[in-house]
C-alpha positions as CSV (number, residue, x, y, z in Angstrom):
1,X,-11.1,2.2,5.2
2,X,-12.8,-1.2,4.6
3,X,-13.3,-1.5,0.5
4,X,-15.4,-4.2,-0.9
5,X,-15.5,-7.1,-3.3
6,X,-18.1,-4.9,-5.3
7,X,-15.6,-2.7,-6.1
8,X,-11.9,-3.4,-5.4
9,X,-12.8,-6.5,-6.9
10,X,-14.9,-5.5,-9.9
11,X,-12.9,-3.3,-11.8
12,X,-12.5,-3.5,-15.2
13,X,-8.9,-4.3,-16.6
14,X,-7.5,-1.7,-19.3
15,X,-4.1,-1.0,-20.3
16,X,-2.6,1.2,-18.3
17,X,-3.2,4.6,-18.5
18,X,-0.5,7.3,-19.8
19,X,2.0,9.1,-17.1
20,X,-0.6,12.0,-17.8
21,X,-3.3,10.2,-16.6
22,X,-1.3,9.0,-13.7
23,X,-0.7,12.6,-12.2
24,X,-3.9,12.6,-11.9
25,X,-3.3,10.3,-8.6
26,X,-5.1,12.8,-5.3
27,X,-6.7,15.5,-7.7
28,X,-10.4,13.7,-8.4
29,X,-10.1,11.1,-10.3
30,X,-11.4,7.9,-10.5
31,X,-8.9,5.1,-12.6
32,X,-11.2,1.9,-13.1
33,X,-8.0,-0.6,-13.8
34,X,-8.7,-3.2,-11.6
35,X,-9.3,-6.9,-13.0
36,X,-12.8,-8.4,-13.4
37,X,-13.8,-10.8,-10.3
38,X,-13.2,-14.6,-10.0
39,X,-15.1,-17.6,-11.0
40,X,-17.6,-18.1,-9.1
41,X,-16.0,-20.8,-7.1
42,X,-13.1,-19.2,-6.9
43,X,-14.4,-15.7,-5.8
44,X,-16.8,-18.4,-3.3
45,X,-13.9,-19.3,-2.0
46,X,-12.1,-16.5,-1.6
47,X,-15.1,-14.6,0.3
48,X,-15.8,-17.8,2.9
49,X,-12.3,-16.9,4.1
50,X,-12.6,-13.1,4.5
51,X,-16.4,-12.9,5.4
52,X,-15.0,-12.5,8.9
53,X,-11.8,-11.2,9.0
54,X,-10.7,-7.8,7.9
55,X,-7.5,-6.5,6.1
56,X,-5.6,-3.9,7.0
57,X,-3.7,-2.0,4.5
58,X,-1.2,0.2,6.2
59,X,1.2,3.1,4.4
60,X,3.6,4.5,6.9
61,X,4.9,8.3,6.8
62,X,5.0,11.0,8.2
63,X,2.4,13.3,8.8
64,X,2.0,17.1,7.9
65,X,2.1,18.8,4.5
66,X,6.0,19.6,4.7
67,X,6.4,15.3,4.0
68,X,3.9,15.6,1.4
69,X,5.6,14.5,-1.8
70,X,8.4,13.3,-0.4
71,X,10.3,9.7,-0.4
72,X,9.8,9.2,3.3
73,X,6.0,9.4,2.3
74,X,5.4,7.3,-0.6
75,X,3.7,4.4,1.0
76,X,1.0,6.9,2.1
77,X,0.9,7.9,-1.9
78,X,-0.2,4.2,-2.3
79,X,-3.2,4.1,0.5
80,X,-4.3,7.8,-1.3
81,X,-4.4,6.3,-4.7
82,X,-6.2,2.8,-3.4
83,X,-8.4,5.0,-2.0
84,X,-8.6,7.0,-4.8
85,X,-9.4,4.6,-7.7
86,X,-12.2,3.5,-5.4
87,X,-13.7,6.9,-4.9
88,X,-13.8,6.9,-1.2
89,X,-12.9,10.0,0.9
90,X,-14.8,9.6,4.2
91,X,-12.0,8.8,6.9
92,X,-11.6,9.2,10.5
93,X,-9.6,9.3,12.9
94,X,-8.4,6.9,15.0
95,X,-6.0,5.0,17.2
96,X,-3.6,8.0,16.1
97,X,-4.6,7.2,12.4
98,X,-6.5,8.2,9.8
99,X,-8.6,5.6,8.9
100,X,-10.9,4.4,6.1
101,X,-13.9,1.8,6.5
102,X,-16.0,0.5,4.4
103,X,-17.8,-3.1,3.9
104,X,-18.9,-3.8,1.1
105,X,-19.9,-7.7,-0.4
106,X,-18.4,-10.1,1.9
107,X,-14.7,-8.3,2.0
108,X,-13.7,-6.2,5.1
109,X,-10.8,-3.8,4.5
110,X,-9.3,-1.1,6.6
111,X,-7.1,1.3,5.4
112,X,-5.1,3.6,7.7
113,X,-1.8,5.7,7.4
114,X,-0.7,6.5,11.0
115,X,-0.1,10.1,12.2
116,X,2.3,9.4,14.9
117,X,5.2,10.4,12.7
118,X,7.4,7.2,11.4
119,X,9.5,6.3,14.8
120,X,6.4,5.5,16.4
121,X,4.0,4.3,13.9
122,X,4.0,0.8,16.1
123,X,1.6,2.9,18.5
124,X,-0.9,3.0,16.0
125,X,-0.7,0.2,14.2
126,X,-0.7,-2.2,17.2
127,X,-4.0,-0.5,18.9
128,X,-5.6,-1.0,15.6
129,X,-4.8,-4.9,14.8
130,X,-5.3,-5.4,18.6
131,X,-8.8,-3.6,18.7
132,X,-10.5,-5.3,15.4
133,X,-8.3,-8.7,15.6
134,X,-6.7,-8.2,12.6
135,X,-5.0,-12.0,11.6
136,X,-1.3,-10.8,11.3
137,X,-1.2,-12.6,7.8
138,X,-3.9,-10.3,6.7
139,X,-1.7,-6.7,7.9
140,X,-0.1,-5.7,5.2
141,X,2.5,-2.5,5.7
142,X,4.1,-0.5,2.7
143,X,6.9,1.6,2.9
144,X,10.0,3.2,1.6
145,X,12.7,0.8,1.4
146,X,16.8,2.8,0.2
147,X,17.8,-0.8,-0.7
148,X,15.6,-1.1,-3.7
149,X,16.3,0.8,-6.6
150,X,13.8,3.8,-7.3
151,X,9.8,2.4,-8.1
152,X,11.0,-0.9,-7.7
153,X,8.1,-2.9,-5.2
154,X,8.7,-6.0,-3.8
155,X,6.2,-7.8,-1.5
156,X,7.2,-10.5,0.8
157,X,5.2,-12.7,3.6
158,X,7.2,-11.4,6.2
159,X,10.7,-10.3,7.4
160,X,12.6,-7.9,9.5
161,X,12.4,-4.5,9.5
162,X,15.9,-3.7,7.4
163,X,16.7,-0.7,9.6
164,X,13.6,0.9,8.8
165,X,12.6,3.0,11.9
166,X,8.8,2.6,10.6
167,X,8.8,-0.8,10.8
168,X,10.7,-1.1,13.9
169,X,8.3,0.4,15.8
170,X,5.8,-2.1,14.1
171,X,7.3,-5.0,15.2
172,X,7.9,-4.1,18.7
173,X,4.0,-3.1,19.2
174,X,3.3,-6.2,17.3
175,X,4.8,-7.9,20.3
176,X,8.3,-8.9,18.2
177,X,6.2,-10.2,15.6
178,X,7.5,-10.5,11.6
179,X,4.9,-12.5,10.6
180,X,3.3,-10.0,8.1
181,X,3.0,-9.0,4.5
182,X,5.0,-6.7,3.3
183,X,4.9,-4.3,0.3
184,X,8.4,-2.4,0.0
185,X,8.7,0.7,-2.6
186,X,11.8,1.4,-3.4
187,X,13.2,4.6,-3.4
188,X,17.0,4.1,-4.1
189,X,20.0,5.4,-2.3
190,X,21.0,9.0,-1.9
191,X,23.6,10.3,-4.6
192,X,27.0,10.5,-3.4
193,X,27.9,11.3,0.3
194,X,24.5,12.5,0.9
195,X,23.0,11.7,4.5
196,X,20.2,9.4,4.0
197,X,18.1,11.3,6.4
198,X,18.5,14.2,4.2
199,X,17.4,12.0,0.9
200,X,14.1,10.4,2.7
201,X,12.6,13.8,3.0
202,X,13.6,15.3,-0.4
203,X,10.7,15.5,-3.2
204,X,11.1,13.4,-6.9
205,X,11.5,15.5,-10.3
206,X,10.0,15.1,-13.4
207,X,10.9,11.8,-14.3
208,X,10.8,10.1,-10.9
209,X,7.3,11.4,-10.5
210,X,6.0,10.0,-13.7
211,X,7.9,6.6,-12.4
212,X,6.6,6.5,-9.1
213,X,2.8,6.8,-10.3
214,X,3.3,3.6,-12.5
215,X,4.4,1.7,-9.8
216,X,1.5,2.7,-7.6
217,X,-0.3,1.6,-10.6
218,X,1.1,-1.8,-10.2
219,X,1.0,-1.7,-6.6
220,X,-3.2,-1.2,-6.8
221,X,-3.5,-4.4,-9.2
222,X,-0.5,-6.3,-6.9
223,X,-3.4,-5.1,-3.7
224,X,-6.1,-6.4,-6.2
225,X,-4.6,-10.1,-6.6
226,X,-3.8,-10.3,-3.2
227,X,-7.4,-9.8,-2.0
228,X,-8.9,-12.4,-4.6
229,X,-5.8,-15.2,-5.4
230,X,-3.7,-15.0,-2.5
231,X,-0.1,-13.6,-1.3
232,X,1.6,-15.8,-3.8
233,X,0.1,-14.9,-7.3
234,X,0.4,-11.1,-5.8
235,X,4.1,-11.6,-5.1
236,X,5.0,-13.4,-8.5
237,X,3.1,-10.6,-10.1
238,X,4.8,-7.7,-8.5
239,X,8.1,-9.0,-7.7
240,X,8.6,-9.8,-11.6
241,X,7.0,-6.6,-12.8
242,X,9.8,-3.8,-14.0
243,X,8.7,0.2,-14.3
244,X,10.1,-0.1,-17.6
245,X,7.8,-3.0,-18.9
246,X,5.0,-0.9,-17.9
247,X,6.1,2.4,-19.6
248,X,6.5,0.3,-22.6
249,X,3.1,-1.1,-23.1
């Protein structure tokens, strides 16, 4: 999907909403919390450099509503809720994706969740970069990530792909490439001797649910400082944020 300035951008910032609100995340509504726009220079600036090149905002999972809800799947929870605050259902599909586009002002993002299941996710992720010459600095790929405790989001410039089969697949298509943002959710490790396969594909309770929503919360206004300030203000903001701060304000 390709989101604009106009309205990524635009939002107006509000504390955050209750856990209530936040099941609300894929049932019709609209949450208006993103951050007025730039300075006029700044916002100048910012749209010179993205005039031409789009973003590509990519949630890997696994396709099918048997993942739906499930660990495995909660980086495709974060593309639904982006394109849920922004009110924009019309999708395709494409390169073995479904894919959102929409250009608005002078931003140009694409968002896409791949339906080639998680192993090969590379397939559809390459053919898309490759096709609209996506800079790599500007593909960003969220996923689940055991080594982070639960609702914990970390985004980094690059990397490797930490065992993730997802992003293996990734970087091969990408021709060995690391070179590319990163948003990690974390999902934290199985309890006791439980296979981790198992614990990927198991749904959250109560109170992980109402945990995960406000970190997709934080993960729309992290996406909304990335876009306008840059990779580094979106990583100190993120990276420093706790699920606990947030359920406190």
């Amino acid at each position: 999907m390709m989101l604009g300035a106009s309205s990524l951008l635009n939002g107006l910032r509000s504390p955050l909403p209750s856990a209530h609100n936040l099941r609300s995340f894929g049932r019709g509504t609209k949450l208006m919390l993103l951050s007025p726009p730039l300075s006029a220079s700044a916002s100048s600036s910012t749209s010179d450099q993205s005039k031409s090149k789009p973003w590509l905002l990519v949630g890997l999972g696994n396709p099918g509503k048997m993942y739906t809800g499930t660990r495995h799947n909660v980086s495709f929870e974060m593309i639904d809720a982006i394109a849920e605050a922004e009110g924009i259902s019309v999708s395709t599909i494409r390169f073995k994706s479904i894919v959102w586009k929409k250009v608005l002002s002078c931003f140009s993002v694409m968002l896409a969740k791949p339906q080639t299941f998680m192993n090969a996710s590379g397939e559809s992720v390459g053919s898309i970069v490759s096709y609209f010459h996506v800079p790599l600095n500007q593909v960003v790929l969220m996923y689940d990530d055991l080594d982070l405790p639960f609702a914990k989001l970390r985004l980094l410039p690059k990397g490797g792909h930490g065992g993730h089969n997802g992003m293996k697949s990734v970087i091969n298509h990408l021709k060995g490439s690391r070179d590319f943002p990163r948003l990690r959710i974390g999902i934290g490790r199985p309890p006791g001797k439980m296979d981790p396969a198992s614990f990927v594909l198991r749904p959250f309770n109560k109170k992980e649910r109402e945990e995960l929503d406000f970190a997709l919360q934080r993960g729309l206004e992290a996406i909304r400082i990335l876009l306008l300030e840059g990779l580094n203000k979106s990583a100190t903001f993120v990276n420093s944020s706790q699920p606990s701060e947030l359920m406190n304000r």
